[in-house]
Residue frames as a rotation matrix with the C-alpha (Angstrom) as fourth column:
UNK 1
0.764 -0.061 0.642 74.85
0.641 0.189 -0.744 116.23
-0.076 0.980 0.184 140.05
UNK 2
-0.068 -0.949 -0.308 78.21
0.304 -0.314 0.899 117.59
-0.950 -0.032 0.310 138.94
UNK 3
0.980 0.098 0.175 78.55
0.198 -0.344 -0.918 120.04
-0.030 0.934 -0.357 135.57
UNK 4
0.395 -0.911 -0.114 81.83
0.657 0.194 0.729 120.16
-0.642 -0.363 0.675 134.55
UNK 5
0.976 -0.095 -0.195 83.62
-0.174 -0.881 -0.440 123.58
-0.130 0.463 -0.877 132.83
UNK 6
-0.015 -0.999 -0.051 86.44
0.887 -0.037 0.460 123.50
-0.461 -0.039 0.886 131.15
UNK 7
-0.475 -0.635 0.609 88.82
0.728 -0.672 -0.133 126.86
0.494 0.381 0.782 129.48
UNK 8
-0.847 -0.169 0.504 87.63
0.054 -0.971 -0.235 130.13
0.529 -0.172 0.831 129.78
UNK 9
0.528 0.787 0.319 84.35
-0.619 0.100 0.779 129.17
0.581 -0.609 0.540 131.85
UNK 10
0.518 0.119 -0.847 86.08
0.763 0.383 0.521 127.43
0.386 -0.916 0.107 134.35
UNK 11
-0.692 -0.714 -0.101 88.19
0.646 -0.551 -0.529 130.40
0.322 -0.431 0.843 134.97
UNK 12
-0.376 0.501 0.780 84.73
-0.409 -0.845 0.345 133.06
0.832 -0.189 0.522 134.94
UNK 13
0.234 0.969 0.079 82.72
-0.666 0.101 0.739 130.56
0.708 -0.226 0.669 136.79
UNK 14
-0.001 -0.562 0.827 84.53
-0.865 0.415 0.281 127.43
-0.501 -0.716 -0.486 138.44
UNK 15
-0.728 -0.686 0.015 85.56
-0.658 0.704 0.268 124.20
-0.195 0.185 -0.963 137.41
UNK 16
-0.834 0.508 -0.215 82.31
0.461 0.857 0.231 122.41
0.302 0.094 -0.949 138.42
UNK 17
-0.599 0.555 0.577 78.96
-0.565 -0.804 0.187 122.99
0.568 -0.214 0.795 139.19
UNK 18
-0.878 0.220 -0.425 77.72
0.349 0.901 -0.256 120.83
0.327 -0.373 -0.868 141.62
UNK 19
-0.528 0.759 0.381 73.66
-0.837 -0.388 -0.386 121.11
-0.146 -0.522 0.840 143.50
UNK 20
-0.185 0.835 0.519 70.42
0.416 0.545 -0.728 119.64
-0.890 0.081 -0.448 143.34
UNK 21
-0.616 -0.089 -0.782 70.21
-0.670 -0.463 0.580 119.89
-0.414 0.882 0.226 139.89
UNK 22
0.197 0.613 0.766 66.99
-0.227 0.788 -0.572 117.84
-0.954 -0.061 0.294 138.46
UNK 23
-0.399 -0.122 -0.909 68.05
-0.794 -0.450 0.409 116.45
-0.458 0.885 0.083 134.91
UNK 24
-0.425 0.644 0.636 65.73
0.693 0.683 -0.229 113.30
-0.582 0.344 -0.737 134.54
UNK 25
0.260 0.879 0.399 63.96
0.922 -0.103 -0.375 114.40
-0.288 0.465 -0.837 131.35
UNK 26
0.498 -0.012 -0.867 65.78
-0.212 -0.971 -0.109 117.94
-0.841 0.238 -0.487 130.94
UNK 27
0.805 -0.325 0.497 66.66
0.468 -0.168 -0.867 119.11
0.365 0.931 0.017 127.62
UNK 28
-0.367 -0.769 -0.524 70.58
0.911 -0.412 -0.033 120.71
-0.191 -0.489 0.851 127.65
UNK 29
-0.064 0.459 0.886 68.40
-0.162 -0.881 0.445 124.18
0.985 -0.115 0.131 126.62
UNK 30
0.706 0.705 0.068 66.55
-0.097 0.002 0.995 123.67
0.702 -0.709 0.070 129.52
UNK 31
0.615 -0.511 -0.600 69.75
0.686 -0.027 0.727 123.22
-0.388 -0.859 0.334 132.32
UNK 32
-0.469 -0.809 0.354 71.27
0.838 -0.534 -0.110 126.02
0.278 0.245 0.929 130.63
UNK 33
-0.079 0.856 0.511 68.71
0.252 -0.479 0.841 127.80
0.965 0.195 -0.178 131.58
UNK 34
0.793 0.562 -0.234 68.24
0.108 0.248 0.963 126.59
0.599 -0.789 0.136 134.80
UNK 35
0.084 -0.944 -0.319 71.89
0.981 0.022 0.192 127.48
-0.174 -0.330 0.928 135.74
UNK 36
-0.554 -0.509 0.659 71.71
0.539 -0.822 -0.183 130.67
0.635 0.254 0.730 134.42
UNK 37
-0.188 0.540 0.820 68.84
0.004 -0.835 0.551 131.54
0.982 0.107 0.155 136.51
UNK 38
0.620 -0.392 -0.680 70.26
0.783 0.363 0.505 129.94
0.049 -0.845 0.532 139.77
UNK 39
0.258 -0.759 -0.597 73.25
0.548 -0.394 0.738 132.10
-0.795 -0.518 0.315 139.30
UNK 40
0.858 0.483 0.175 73.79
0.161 0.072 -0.984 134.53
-0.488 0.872 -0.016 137.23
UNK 41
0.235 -0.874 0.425 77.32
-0.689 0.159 0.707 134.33
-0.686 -0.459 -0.565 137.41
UNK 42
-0.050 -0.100 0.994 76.40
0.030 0.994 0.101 131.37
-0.998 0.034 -0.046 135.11
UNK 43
0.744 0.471 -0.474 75.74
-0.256 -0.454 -0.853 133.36
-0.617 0.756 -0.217 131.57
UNK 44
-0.069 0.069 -0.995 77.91
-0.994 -0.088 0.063 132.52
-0.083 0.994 0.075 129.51
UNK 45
-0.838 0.060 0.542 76.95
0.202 0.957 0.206 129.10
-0.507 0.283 -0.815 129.40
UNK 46
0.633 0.731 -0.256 73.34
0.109 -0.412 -0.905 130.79
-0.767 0.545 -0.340 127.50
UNK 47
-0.214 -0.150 -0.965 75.99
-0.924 -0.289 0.249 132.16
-0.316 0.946 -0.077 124.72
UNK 48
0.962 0.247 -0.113 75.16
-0.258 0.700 -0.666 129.82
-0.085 0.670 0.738 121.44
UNK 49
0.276 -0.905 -0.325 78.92
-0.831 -0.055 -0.554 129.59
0.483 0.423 -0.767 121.11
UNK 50
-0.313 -0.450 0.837 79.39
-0.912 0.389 -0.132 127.61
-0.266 -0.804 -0.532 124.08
UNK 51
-0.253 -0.112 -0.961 79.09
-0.748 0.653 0.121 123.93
0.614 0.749 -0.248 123.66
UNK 52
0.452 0.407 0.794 77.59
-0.887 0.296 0.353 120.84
-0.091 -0.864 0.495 125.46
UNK 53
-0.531 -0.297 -0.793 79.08
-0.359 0.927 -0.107 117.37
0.767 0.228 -0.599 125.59
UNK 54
0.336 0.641 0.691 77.12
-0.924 0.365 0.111 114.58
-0.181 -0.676 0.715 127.27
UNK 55
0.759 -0.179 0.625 79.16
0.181 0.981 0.061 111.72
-0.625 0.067 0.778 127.92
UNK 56
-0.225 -0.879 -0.420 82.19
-0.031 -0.425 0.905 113.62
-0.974 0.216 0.068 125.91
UNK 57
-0.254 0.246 0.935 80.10
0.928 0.334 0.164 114.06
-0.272 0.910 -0.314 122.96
UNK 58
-0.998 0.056 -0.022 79.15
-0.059 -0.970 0.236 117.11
-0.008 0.237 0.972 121.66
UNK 59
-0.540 0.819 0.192 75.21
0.817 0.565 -0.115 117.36
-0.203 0.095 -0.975 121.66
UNK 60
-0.632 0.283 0.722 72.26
0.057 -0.911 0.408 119.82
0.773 0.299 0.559 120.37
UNK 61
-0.775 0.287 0.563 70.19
-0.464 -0.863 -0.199 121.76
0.429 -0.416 0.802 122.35
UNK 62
0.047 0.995 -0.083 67.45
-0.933 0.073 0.351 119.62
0.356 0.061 0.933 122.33
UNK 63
-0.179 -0.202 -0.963 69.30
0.316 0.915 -0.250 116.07
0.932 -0.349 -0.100 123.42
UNK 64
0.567 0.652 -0.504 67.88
-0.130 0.675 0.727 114.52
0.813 -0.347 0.467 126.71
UNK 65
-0.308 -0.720 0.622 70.00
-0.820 -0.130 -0.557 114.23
0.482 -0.682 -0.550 129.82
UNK 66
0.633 0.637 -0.440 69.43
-0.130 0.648 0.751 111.25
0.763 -0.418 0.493 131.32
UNK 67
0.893 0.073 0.443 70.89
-0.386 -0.380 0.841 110.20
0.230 -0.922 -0.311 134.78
UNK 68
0.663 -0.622 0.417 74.08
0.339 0.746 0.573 109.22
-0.668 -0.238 0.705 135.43
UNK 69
0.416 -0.679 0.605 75.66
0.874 0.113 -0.473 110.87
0.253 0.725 0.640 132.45
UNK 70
-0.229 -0.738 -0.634 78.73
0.794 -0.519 0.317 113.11
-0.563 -0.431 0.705 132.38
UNK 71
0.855 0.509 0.100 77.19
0.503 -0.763 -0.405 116.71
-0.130 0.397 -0.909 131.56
UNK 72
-0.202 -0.649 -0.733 80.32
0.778 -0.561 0.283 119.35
-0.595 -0.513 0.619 130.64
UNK 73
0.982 0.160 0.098 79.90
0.188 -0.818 -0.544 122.91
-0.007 0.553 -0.833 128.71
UNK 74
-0.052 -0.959 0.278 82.97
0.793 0.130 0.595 123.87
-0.607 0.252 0.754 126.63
UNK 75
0.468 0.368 -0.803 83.62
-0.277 -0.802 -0.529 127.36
-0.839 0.470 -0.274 125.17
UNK 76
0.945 -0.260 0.199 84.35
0.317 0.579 -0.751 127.80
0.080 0.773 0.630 121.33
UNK 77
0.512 -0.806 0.298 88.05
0.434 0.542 0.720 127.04
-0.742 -0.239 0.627 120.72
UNK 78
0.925 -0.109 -0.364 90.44
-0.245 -0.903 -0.352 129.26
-0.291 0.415 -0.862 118.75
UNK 79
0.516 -0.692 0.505 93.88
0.506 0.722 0.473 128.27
-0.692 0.011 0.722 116.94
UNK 80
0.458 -0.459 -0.761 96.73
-0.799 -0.587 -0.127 129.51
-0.389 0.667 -0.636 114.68
């Protein structure tokens, strides 16, 4: 499984996150988690700020991962 980071989390962390990552059935709470306590290197993806998309959607906390879909974590976005 591939996690994909974009802005200021692919610079802390890296671009992707790639392992044995199980996400049949995981909640995005639950693989934030599980990333943060693989590495902890991985924290801010835990901040509430940060954002999931599944499948380039935004999603909440509590949405399903099912296999096959594109997982990425986006921080929050700033403008003038």
């Amino acid at each position: 499984m591939k996690i994909l980071l974009f802005g200021s989390l692919s610079e802390k962390i890296a671009r992707e996150v790639t392992g044995d990552i199980p996400l049949e059935g995981c909640s995005v709470a639950a693989l934030r988690k599980m990333l943060v306590d693989r590495d902890p290197s991985c924290a801010p993806l835990a901040r509430p700020s940060t954002r999931a998309c599944v499948d380039q959607v935004i999603v909440p906390e509590d949405f399903v991962i099912r296999p096959g879909q594109e997982v990425a974590f986006v921080p929050p976005v700033s403008g003038g």
